[in-house]
C-alpha positions, 0 to 999 in steps of 0.5 A: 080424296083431299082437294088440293087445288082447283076444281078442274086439276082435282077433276083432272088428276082423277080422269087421269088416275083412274080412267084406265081402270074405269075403260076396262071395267066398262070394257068387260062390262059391255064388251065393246071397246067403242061403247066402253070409252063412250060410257066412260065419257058421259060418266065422266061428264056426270061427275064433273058437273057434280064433282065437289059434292062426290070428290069428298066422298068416293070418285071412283065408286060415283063414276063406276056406278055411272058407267053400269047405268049407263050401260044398263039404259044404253043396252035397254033404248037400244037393242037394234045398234049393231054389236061388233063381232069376233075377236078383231074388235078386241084386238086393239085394245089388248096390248095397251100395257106393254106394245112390244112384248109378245102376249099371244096366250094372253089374246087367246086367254082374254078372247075366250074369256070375252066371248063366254062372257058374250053368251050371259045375259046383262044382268049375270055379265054385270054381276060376273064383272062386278064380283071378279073384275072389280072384286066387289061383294056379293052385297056391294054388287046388289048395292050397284045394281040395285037389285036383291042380295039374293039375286045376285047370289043365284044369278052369279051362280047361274052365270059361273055355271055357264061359264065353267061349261065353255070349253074355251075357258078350261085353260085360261088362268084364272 
């Protein structure tokens, strides 16, 4: 990213690039429309408090890694906050691209995609995002999360195959 301006209009045209795909990514992440944009938030106020060293090299990236450790340490400190449950906590959010067309397979596709994700652990849900929602390798995951390459092979692997035994899932696009 080539700086054209100040501080705070580079800042400020890469929160307003990126920081849709950033929620959703957190979203899938964590799968908590709330948590997600708090993620998303403190990430952000990270990276800006350090923005001329990262804006060079790969904004995006800094802000994504922020965001799974955040969530990583959330999930950790706090196991006792309550989760909402359900389909109508991701209701809201789903129809953000275009409000006036009708999605109805889209919502039942993404609700049955959310709760099978709900049913892996941490680590295969933050695997299972980062491989396929944000397309990263099986290395670049491992880089991520900061675990083995051979972990997040045979937990991806777990993880897939839990998923595939969701009877739900048979018929949403993949």
């Amino acid at each position: 990213m080539v700086s054209s301006g100040s501080r705070d209009d580079d800042f400020t045209a890469f929160v307003l690039a990126r920081s849709g795909r950033l929620v959703h990514f957190a979203r899938m992440l964590c799968g908590d429309p709330g948590l997600a944009e708090d993620l998303v938030q403190g990430a952000l106020e990270k990276a800006y408090l350090r923005w001329e060293r990262i804006e060079l090299a790969d904004p995006f990236a800094y802000v994504r890694q922020a965001v799974v450790n955040q969530h990583l340490s959330w999930v950790r400190r706090r196991p006792w906050r309550e989760r909402p449950s359900g389909a109508a906590a991701e209701l809201d959010l789903l129809f953000l691209d275009n409000p006036v067309a009708d999605r109805t397979g889209e919502v039942e596709g993404r609700v049955s995609v959310g709760a099978a994700l709900e049913t892996l652990s941490r680590r295969e849900r933050a695997i299972v995002v980062l491989r396929y929602v944000e397309d990263l390798t099986e290395r670049e995951t491992a880089a991520v999360l900061g675990i083995a390459l051979g972990t997040v092979k045979s937990a991806n692997a777990r993880a897939l195959d839990k998923l595939r035994a969701v009877p739900e899932l048979s018929g949403v696009a993949r």
